[in-house]
TORKOL-4160 file (C-alpha; in steps of 0.2 Angstrom, whole numbers, padded with zeros to 4 digits, m for minus):
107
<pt num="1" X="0528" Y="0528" Z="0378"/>
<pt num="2" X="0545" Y="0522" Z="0375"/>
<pt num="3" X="0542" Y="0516" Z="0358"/>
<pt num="4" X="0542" Y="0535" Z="0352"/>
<pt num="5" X="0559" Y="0543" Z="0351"/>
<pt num="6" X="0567" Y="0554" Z="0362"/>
<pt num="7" X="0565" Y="0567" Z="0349"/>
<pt num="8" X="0547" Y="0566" Z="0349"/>
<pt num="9" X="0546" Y="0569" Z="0366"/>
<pt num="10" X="0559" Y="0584" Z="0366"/>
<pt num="11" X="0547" Y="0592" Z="0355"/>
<pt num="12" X="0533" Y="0587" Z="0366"/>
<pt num="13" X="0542" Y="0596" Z="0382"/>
<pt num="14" X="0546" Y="0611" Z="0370"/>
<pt num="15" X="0524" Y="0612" Z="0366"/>
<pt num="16" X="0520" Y="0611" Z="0382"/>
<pt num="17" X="0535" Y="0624" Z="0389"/>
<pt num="18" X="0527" Y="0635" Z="0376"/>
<pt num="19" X="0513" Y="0634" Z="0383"/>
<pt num="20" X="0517" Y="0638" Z="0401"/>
<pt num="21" X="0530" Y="0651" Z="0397"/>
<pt num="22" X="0546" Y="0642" Z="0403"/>
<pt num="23" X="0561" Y="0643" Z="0388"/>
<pt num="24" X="0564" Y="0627" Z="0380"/>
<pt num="25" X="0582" Y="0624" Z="0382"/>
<pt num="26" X="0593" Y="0611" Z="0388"/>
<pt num="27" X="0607" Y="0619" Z="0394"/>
<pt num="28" X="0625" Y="0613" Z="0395"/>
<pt num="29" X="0629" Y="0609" Z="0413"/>
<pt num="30" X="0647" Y="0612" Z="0420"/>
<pt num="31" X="0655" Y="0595" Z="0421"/>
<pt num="32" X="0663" Y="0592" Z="0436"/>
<pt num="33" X="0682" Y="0586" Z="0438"/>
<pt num="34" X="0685" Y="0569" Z="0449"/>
<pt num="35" X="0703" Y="0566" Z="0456"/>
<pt num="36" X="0707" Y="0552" Z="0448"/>
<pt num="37" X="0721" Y="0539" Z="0456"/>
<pt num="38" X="0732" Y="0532" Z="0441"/>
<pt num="39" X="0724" Y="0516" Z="0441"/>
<pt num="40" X="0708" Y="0520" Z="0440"/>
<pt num="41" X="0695" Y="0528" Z="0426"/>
<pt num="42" X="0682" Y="0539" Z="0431"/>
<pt num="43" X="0664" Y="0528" Z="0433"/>
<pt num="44" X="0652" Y="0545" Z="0431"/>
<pt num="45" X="0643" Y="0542" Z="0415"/>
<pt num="46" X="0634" Y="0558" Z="0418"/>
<pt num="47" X="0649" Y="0569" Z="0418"/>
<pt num="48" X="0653" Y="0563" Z="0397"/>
<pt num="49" X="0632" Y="0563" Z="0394"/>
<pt num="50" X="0625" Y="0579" Z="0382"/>
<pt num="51" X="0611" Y="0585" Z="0388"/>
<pt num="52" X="0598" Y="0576" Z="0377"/>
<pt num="53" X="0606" Y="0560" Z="0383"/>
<pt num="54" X="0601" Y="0564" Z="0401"/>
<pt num="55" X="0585" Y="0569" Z="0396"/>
<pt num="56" X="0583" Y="0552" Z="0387"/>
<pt num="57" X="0588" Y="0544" Z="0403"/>
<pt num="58" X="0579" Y="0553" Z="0415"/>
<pt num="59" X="0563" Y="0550" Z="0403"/>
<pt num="60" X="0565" Y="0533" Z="0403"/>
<pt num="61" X="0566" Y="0530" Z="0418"/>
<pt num="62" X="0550" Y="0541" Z="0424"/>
<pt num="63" X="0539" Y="0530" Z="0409"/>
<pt num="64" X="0548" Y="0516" Z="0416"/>
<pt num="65" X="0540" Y="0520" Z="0433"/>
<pt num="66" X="0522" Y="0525" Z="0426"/>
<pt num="67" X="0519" Y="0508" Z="0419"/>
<pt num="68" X="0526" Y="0500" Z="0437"/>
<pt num="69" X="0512" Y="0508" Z="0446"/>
<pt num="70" X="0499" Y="0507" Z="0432"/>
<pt num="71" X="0503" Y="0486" Z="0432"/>
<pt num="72" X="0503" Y="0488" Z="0451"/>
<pt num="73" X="0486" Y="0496" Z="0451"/>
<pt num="74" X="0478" Y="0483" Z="0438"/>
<pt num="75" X="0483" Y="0468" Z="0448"/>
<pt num="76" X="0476" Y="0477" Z="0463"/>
<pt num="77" X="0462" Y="0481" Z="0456"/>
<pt num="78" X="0461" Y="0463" Z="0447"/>
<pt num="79" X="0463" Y="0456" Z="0465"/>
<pt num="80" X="0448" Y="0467" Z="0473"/>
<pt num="81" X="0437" Y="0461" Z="0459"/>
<pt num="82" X="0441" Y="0442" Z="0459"/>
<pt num="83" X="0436" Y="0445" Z="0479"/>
<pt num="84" X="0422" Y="0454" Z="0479"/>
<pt num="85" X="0415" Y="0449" Z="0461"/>
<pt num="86" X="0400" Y="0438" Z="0472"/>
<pt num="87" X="0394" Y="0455" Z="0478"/>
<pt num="88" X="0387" Y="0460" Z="0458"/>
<pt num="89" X="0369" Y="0458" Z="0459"/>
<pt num="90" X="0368" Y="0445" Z="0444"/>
<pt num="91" X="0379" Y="0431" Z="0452"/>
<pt num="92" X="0372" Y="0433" Z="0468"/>
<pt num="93" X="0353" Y="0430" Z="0463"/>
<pt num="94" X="0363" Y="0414" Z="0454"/>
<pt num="95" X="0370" Y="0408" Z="0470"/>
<pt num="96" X="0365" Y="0392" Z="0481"/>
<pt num="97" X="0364" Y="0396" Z="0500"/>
<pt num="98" X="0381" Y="0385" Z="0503"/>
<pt num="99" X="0389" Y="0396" Z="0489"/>
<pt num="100" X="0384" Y="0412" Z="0499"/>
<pt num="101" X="0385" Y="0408" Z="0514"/>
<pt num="102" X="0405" Y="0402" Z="0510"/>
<pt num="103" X="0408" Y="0420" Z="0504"/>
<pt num="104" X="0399" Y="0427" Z="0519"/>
<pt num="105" X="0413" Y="0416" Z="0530"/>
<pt num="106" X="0427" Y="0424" Z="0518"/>
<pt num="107" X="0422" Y="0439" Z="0518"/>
C-alpha cells in the first residue's frame, strides 16, 4: 500500500466517493492563529500543511496501522499453530505414546 503514490490513492478516494455519492474534494481548512512569544516559532506542522499533505499523513498512518495488526494477527496465528499443530490427524497417527502423552500434559 505505501509503495503507491498518494496520487493514486486520491483518485482511488475520488472512485469510491463516486460511487457513494459524497463530493470528492479536499477543502481548504481555516488555519488557526497561535500567539506566539518572541522567542519562540510555532511547532503546528498541520497549520502550513495543504490538504493533500494531510491526506498523505493521515493515509499513512491508517496503512501504517493495517499492517501492524495484520503482522499481529500472523504471529498469533503462527503461535496457535506451532501449539496445537499435534492435533492434525497425520502427525498424530505418527506419534509414539511418550510424544502424546507430553502434549496431553501441555495441553
Amino acid at each position: 500500500m505505501r509503495e503507491n503514490s498518494i496520487e493514486y490513492w486520491i483518485e482511488e478516494a475520488k472512485e469510491v466517493a463516486g460511487k457513494i455519492g459524497v463530493e470528492p474534494i479536499l477543502p481548504n481548512k481555516r488555519i488557526p492563529r497561535c500567539k506566539k512569544q518572541f522567542d519562540k516559532m510555532c511547532d503546528d506542522d498541520s497549520r502550513t500543511l495543504q490538504p493533500v499533505q494531510l491526506f498523505s499523513q493521515a493515509t499513512m498512518v491508517v496503512f501504517d496501522r493495517i499492517l501492524s495488526e495484520i503482522k499481529k494477527g500472523d504471529n498469533s496465528a503462527t503461535t496457535l499453530n506451532s501449539n496445537f499443530a499435534f492435533l492434525n490427524g497425520t502427525e498424530i497417527l505418527n506419534m509414539s505414546n511418550e510424544e502424546l502423552q507430553k502434549h496431553r500434559a501441555d495441553l
